[in-house]
C-alpha positions in Angstrom: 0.0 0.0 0.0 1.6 3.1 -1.0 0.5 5.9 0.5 1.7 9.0 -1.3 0.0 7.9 -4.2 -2.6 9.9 -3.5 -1.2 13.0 -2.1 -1.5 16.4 -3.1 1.1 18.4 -3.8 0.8 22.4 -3.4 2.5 25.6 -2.2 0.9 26.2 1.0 2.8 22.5 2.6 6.7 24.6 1.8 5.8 28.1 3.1 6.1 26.9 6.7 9.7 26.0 6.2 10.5 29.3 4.1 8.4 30.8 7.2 10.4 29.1 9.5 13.7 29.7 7.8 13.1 33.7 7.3 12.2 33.7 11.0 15.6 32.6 12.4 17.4 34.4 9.7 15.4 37.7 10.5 15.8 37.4 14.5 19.4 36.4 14.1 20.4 39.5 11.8 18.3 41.8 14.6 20.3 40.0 17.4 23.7 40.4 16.0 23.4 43.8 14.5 20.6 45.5 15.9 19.7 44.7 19.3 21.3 41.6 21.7 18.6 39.4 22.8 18.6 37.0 25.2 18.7 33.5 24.0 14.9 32.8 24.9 13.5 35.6 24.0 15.2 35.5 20.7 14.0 31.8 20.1 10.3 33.2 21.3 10.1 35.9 19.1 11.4 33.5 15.9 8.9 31.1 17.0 6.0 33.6 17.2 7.4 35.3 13.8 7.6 31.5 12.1 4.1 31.5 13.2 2.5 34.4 12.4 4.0 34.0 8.7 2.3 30.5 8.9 -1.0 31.4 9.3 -0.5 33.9 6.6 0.4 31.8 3.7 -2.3 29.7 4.9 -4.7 32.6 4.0 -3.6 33.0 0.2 -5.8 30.7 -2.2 -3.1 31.5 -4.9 -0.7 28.7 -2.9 -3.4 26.5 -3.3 -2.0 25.7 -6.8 -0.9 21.8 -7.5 2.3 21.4 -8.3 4.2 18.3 -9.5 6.2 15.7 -7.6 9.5 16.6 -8.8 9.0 20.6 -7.6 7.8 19.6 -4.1 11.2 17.3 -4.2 13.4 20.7 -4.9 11.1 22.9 -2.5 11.3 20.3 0.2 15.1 20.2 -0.5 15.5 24.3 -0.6 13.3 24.8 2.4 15.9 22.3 4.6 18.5 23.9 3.1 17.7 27.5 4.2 17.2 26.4 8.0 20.6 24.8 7.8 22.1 27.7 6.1 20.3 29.8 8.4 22.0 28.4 11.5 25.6 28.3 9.7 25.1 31.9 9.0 24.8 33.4 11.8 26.7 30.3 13.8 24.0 29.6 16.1 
């Protein structure tokens, strides 16, 4: 039985790791050049951030569009990439 048979591929599913990725870039940058926050209240303010984006790309029907199984492979693939980027850059 092969479950992802019948999955459905669309925009919406990737936005939460872009969201999640912008947020620690975003909080990072202010904490290193803006304004030095402590540790949990930096990873408070990503979280909330990472969520607030979340339920915003949730609310546009334009990332509703299907896309194929090949460009949710690359998304998928970009999305982990920018966390993991994300940490290196800033050397969290």
């Amino acid at each position: 039985m092969n479950l992802n048979s019948d999955k459905e591929y669309n925009l919406k599913y990737h936005m939460n790791g872009f969201s999640v990725a912008f947020s620690i870039i975003l909080i990072s940058y202010i904490d290193k050049y803006i304004y030095d926050f402590r540790t949990l209240i930096g990873a408070i303010l990503a979280g909330v951030l990472a969520y607030v984006l979340s339920a915003f790309f949730r609310r546009l029907s334009f990332l509703n569009k299907e896309i194929s199984k090949r460009t949710n492979s690359v998304l998928t693939v970009l999305a982990i990439f920018l966390i993991f980027f994300s940490f290196y850059l800033f050397q969290l």
